[in-house]
N, C-alpha and C positions, 0 to 999 in steps of 0.2 A: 471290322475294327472292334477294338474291346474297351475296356471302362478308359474312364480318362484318369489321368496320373495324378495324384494328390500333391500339393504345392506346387503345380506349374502355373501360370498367368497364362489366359487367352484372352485376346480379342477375336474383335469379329470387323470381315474385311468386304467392301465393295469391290468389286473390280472392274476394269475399265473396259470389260465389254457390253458393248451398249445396250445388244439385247437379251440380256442378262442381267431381270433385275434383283435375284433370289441372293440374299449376303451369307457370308460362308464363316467358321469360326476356324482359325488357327491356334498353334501355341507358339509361346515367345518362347526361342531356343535360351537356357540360362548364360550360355556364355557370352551372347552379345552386351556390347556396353554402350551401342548405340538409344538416344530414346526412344520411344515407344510411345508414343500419345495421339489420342485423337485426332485425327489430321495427318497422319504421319503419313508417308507413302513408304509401298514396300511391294515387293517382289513372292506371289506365291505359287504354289504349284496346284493345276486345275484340268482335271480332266489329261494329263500326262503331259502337259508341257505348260510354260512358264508366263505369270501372265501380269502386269501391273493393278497397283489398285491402293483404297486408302482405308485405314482405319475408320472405323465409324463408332466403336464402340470399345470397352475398357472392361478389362475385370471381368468377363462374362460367361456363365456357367452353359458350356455345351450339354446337348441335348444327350439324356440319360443312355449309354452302351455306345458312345462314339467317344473316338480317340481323334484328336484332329490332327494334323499335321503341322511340320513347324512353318513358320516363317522362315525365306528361301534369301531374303535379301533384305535391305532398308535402303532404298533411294533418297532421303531425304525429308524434309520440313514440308508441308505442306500446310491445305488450307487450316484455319483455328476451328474448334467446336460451333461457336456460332454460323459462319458461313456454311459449313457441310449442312446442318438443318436447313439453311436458303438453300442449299440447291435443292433438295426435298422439296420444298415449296413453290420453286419454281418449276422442276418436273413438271407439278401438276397444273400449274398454273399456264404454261407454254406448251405442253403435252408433247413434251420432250424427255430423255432416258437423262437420269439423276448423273451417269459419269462425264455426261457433255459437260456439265454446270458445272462439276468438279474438276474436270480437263482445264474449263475458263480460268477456275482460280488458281490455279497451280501452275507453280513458275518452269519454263520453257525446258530448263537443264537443271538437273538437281542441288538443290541447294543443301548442305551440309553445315553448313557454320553460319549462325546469326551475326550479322552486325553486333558491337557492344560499345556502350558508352554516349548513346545521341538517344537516351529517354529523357523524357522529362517536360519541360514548360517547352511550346512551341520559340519563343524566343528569351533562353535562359538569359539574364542578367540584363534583360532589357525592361525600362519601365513602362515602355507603351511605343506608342509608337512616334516616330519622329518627324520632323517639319514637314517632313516632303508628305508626311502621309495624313492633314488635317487642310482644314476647307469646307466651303461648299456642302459639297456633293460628301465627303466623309463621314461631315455632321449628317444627312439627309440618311444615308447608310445605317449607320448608328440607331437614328429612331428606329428607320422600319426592321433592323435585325432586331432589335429589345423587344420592338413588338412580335415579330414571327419567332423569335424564340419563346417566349410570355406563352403563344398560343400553342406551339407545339414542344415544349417540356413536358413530361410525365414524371410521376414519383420511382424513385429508384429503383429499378425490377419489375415493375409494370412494363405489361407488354397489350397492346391491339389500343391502347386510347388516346397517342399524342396525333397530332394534327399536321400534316405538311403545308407549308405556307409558299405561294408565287409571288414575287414580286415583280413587277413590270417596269423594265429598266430601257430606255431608251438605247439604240444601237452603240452610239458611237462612245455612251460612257468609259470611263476606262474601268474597271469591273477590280483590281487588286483591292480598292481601298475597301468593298464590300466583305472580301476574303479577310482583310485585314479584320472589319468588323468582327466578324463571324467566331475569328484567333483570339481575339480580346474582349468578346461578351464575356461578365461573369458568370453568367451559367455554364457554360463552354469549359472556364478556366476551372471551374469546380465540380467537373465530372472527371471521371477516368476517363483514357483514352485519348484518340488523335480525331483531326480534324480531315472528313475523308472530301475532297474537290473533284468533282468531274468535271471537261471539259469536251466539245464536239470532236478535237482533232489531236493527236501523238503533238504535231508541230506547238500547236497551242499548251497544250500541258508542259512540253519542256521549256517554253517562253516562260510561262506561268511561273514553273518552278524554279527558273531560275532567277526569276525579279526577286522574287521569294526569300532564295539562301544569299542574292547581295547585300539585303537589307536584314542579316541576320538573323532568319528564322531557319529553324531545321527543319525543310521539308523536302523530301526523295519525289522519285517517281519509280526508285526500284524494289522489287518483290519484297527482296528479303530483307529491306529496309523496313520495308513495312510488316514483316509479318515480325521483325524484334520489338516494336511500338514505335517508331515513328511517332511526332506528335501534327505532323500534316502530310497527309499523304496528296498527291496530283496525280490524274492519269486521265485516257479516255474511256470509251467503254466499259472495256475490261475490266477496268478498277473499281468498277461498281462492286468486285468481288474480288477487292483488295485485301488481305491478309492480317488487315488489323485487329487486334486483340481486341480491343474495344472500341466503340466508335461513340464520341463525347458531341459532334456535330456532324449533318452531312449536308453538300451545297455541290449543287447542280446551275452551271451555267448552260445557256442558251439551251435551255430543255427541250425546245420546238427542234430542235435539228435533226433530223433522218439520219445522222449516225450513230443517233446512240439505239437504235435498233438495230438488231440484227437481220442481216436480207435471206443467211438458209434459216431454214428449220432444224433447229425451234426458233420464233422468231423473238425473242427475247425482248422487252426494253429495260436499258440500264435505268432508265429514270423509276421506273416500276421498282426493279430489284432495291435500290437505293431506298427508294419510299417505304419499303415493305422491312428494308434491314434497319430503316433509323424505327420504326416502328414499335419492332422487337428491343430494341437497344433503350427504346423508352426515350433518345433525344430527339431534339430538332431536327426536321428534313427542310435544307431550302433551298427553291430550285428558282429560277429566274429567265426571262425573254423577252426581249422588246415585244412579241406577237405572241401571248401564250396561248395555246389553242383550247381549243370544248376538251378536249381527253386532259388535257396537260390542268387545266383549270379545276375539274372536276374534281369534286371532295378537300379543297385546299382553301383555304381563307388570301384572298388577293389584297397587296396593297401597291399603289402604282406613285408616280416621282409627283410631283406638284406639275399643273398643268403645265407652267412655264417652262418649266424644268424640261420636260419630257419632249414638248415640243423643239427647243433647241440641242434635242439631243438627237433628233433627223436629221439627215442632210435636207437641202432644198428640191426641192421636185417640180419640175414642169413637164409637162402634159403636151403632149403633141397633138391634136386631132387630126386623124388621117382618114376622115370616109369622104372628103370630098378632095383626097392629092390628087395633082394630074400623074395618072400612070407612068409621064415617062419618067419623072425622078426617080420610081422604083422605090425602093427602101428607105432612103433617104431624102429626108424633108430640107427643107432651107432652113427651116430652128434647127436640124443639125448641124447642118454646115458653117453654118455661124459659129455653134458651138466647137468643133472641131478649130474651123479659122482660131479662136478667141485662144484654144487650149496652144496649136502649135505655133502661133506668132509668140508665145511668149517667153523670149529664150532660155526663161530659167523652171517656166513652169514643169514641163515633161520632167526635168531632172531633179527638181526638186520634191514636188509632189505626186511623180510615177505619172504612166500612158494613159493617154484615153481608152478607156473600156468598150468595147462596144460590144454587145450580149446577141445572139440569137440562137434560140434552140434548132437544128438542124433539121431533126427527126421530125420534130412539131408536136408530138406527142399526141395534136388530133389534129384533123385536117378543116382548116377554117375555109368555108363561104361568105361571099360577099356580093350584094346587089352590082350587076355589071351597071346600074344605071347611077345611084345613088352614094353607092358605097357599102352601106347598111351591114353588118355582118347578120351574118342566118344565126339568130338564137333561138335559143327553147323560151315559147313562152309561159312557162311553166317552172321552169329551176333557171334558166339564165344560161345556160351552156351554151357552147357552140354544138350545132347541127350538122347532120351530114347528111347527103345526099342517100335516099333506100328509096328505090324501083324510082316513080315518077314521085314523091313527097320528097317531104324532111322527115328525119327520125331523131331525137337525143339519145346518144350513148347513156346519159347519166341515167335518166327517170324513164326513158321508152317511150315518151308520147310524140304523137309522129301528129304532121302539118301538111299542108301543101305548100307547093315548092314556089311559095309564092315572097315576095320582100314584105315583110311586116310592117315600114316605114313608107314605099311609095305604093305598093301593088304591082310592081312589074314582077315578071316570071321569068327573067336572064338571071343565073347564078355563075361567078367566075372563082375558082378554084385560087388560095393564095398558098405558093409555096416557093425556096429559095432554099439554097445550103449553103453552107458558112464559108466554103472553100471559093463559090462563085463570087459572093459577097465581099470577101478580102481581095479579091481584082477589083472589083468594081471599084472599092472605096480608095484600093493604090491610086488608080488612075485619076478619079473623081478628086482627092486633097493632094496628089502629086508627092507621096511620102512615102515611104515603106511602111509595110501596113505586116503585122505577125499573127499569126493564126495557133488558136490553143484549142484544141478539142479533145474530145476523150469518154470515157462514161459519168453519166450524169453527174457524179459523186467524186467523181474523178479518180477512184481508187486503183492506182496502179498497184503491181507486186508490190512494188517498194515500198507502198502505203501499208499496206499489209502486213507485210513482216516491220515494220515499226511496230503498227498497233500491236503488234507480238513481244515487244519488248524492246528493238532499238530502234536509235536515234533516226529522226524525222530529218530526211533532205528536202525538207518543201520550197519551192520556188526555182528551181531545178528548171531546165528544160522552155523555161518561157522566154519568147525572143526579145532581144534587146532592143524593140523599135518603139518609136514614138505613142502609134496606133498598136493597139488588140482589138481582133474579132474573133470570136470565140462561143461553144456552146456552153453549159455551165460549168463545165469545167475550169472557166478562165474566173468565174466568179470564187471558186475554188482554191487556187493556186497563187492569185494574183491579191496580195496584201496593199497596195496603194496603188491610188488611179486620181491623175489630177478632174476627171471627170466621169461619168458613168454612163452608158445608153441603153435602153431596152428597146433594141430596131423594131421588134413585135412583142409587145409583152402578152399580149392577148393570146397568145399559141397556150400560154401558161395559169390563163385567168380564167380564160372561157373554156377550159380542158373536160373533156366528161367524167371526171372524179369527184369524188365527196371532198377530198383533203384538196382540189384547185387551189380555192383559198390561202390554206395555211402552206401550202407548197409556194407559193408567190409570192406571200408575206416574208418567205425565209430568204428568199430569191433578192427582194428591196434590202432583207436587212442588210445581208452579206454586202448589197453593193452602195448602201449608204454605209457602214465601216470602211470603205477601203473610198468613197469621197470624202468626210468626216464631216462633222457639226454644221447646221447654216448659221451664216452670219461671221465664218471662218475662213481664212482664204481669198481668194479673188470670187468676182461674180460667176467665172465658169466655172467653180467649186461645185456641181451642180448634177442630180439624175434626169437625163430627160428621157422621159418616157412615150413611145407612140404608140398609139393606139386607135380606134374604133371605138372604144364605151370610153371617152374620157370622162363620163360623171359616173364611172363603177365606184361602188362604196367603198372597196378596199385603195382604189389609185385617190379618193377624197380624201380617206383616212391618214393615208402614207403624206400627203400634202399639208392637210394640218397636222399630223404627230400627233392625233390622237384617236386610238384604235378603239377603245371601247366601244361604237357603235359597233362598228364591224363585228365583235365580241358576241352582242347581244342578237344579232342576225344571224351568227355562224350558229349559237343556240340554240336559238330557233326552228332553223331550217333540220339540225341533226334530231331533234327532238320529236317535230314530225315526221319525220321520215326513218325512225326507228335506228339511231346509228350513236356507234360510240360516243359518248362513254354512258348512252343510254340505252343499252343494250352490249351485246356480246356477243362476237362474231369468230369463224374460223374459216377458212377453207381448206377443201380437198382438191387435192389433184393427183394425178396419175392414173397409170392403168387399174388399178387398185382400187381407184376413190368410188366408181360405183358401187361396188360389194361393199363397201366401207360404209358409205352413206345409207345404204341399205338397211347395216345391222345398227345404225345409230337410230333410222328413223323407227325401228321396231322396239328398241329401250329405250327412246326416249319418250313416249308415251305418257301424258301424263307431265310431266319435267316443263314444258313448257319449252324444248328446244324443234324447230321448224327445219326442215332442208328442202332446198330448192336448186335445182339446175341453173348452173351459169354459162353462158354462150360458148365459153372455150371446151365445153364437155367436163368443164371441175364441177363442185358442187359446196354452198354455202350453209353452214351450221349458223342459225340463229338464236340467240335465249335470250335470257328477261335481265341477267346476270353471266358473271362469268363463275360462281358457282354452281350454277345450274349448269354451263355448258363446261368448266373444266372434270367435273364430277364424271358427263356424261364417257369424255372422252377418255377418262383415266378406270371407268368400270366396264368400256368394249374392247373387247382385245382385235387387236388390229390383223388382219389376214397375213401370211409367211410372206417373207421377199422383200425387196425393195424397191415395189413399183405404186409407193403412197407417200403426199408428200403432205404434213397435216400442220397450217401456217396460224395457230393461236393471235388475232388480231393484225387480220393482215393490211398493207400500208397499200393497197389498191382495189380501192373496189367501185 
């Protein structure tokens, strides 16, 4: 190649091969008349054939006796100058390749032409808001965003010092008039830009959105709505790396949810990206959860509803104790049956207020013992797990310390195995209430194709597919799918409580919320408006807590427990896996020397990166280069350990 030509424009282009993170300069051929900006996507030529990719840079002097090549094509609008620098940051951050993060923000089919004419006031020619939208609970809204805004404003252009604030919001609230707050803070209205909403679910965001634009506010849930300036944008996920110019406010509902992680690698969370881009943006981040857990809490200033408040914002909860049922009832107690009786004698209730729920995980996710004498379940008496059977003892999955296989409550040494599937479960219960009884299963999350390509960009068919009968039994899938239930049941909640995970806990907690939303408020309704819950530890702190509506203890426990035992967000975690991860974990344990990051063997043959921070361990992972191939799979904060 020879010198470069005096008055042509280059940039310099990413492209969208992943293992390829070296950026390359182009020149902008003169006779296009398409734009040309930061964020643009376009078409170049690489290594002899044709490859996508985006602008990252403007104006930029190639390297002395190189000629570059032109630009081959323009695909379209892509992400703005601020998000391409987050994906940078998350790269490192999630120890993932920069064009995935760029692939997320970028819309599905090319966009060529912005929207025009819906900038401006989130609700132009409105003076606030209207009847329906003041109360109670509006006014209670109001305080705590004046104050989570107060604490996380920074001065215009400052970036790394505003503060992200939690508030703990009771399940069944109805959450717009918070949104509403958030539209009409005057700080909010006195910044450039739009107001960015996450939501856990596609269905929910276009719910959302569209209460929204009834009540005359301009807010999309589409790309290129959002990337012309939108003044409220809604999505899930994704939309943490929504296309907005500016971001004046950003607001995270139900933070605790497992969907706004990602499950491949990189394992991204949108709550993260969100946090880290109001950050930069110098606004407000506010994120909210009837259970906000130790990671989600961490580094954010909490403010919670007034005790009353928050308690009537549970549904009612009864407790079954089942370590002394007679076996042959099976699964089913006489408080359920009752409950059941109460829901279908009532000829308007099923149709008015949706099925009875009845919940049980299929798989079990750990296999629970129980005293064949007493009842008693086999727990760790050390972390509180359930136990399982190794050689002639007990062992805990969670912590490793292992017992004899003896009942901790009477001393006898008979243990009987408790286990059931949802498919056998739904005969039983036909027969048992004499009604047709509909069965909803699926993965845990419930994420079909179709979920899938929503979260990509169309419309959500949620509620599809669930039977039109009186009764559901179901694994959580049905808590998933299923928006009202004139009643709720957890046939075993304890598969779920006593699980040998770190995150048990806050996975159970999100399990109550889901299915107190779909019974709704106590004190609402008829008396079988109601979750009944059975179990073996009916005095665990979290089934206390879910009973009075008030989580804080549990809060201060969960702390606790993660703080001794070295675990986010008090520490920093990753795993490896693959054929790969040995030699992997090898060359990290030789740099990392010093660093303070630890690697230890975990039972599946992966292997665990530990640090003190996640700059110690994103550092490490972003300065070893990872062996050829693709048999390494390297999960930045993984959601099981």
């Amino acid at each position: 190649m020879g010198a470069t030509t005096p008055g042509h424009r280059f940039v310099r282009v990413r492209t969208d091969v992943p293992a390829l993170s070296r950026l390359f300069d182009y020149s902008v051929p003169e006779s296009w008349t398409d734009d040309v900006v930061v964020g643009t996507r376009v078409r170049v030529a690489l290594h002899g054939r044709r490859v996508g990719g985006w602008v990252v840079d403007d104006d930029v002097t190639p390297p002395e006796g190189v000629e570059p090549l032109p630009l081959k094509g323009w695909s379209g609008w892509g992400p703005p100058p601020p998000v391409i620098d987050l994906a940078e940051w998350a790269a490192w951050r999630w120890a993932g390749p920069v064009p995935f993060f760029l692939g997320v923000a970028s819309p599905l089919r090319p966009v060529r032409r912005l929207p025009a004419g819906e900038l401006g006031a989130a609700g132009a020619g409105e003076p606030g808001r209207g009847a329906l939208d003041s109360g109670p609970v509006a006014t209670v809204f109001d305080d705590m965003v004046t104050r989570a805004v107060e604490e996380g404003v920074v001065g215009e252009g400052a970036v790394g010092e505003g503060m992200s604030t939690v508030l703990r919001i009771p399940p069944t609230t109805d959450l717009i008039d918070l949104v509403l707050s958030v539209v009409h803070s005057p700080q909010t209205v006195a910044r450039p830009g739009g107001v960015l909403v996450l939501v856990p679910s596609v269905g929910w965001a276009e719910r959302l959105c569209g209460r929204l634009v009834r009540r005359g506010y301009r807010a999309t849930t589409d790309w290129a709505a959002a990337r012309a300036g939108w003044p409220i944008v809604v999505g899930s996920r994704a939309a943490a790396w929504a296309p907005l110019p500016d971001v004046s406010a950003a607001l995270v509902l139900d933070a605790h949810d497992e969907a706004y992680r990602e499950e491949s690698a990189p394992t991204y969370s949108a709550v993260d990206v969100v946090t880290e881009r109001a950050r930069r943006a110098g606004c407000p981040c506010i994120v909210t959860s009837p259970c906000p857990s130790t990671v989600v809490r961490a580094g954010r200033a909490e403010h919670a509803f007034p005790v009353a408040a928050e308690r009537a914002g549970w549904s009612a909860v009864e407790r079954v104790d089942r370590r002394g049922a007679d076996p042959r009832t099976g699964m089913f107690s006489e408080e359920f049956v009752r409950l059941a009786r109460a829901v279908l004698d009532d000829p308007d209730g099923v149709a008015r207020r949706g099925p009875l729920v009845c919940f049980y995980d299929r798989t079990g996710r750990a296999r629970l013992l129980a005293c064949s004498h007493c009842g008693e379940l086999a727990r760790c008496t050390t972390c509180g797990a359930a136990v399982a059977q190794h050689g002639t003892g007990l062992r805990c999955p969670r912590c490793g310390s292992e017992r004899p296989l003896v009942c901790a409550a009477c001393g006898k040494l008979r243990m009987k195995t408790l286990r059931a599937g949802v498919s056998r479960l739904r005969e039983e219960l036909a027969a048992l209430l004499g009604t047709e009884v509909g069965e909803v299963s699926g993965p845990s999350v419930a994420r079909s194709a179709a979920a899938r390509s929503a979260e990509a960009g169309e419309l959500h068919a949620g509620g599809d597919g669930i039977p039109a009968t009186p009764v559901l039994v179901g694994t959580e899938a049905v808590l998933h799918r299923v928006r009202r239930a004139a009643a709720a049941v957890f046939l075993d909640i304890d598969l779920h409580l006593l699980a040998p995970r770190f995150s048990a806990t806050d996975e159970t907690l999100a399990l109550l919320v889901r299915a107190s939303r779909m019974v709704g408020p106590r004190h609402v309704g008829p008396p079988s408006a109601r979750l009944l819950v059975q179990t073996r530890v009916p005095d665990h702190p979290v089934l206390e807590a879910v009973a009075r509506g008030d989580l804080s203890g549990v809060a201060e426990a969960e702390d606790a427990m993660r703080r001794s035992a070295r675990l986010p967000p008090f520490s920093a975690l990753a795993s490896l896996s693959g054929p790969l991860a040995a030699d992997y974990a090898g060359a990290l344990r030789v740099a990392g020397v010093g660093t303070g990051v630890t690697l230890s063997e975990l039972p599946d043959g992966g292997y665990l990166a530990q640090a003190p921070d996640h700059g110690a361990l994103c550092d490490l992972l972003a300065a070893v280069p990872r062996p050829g191939g693709r048999g390494l799979r390297v999960a930045v904060d993984p959601a099981a350990v």
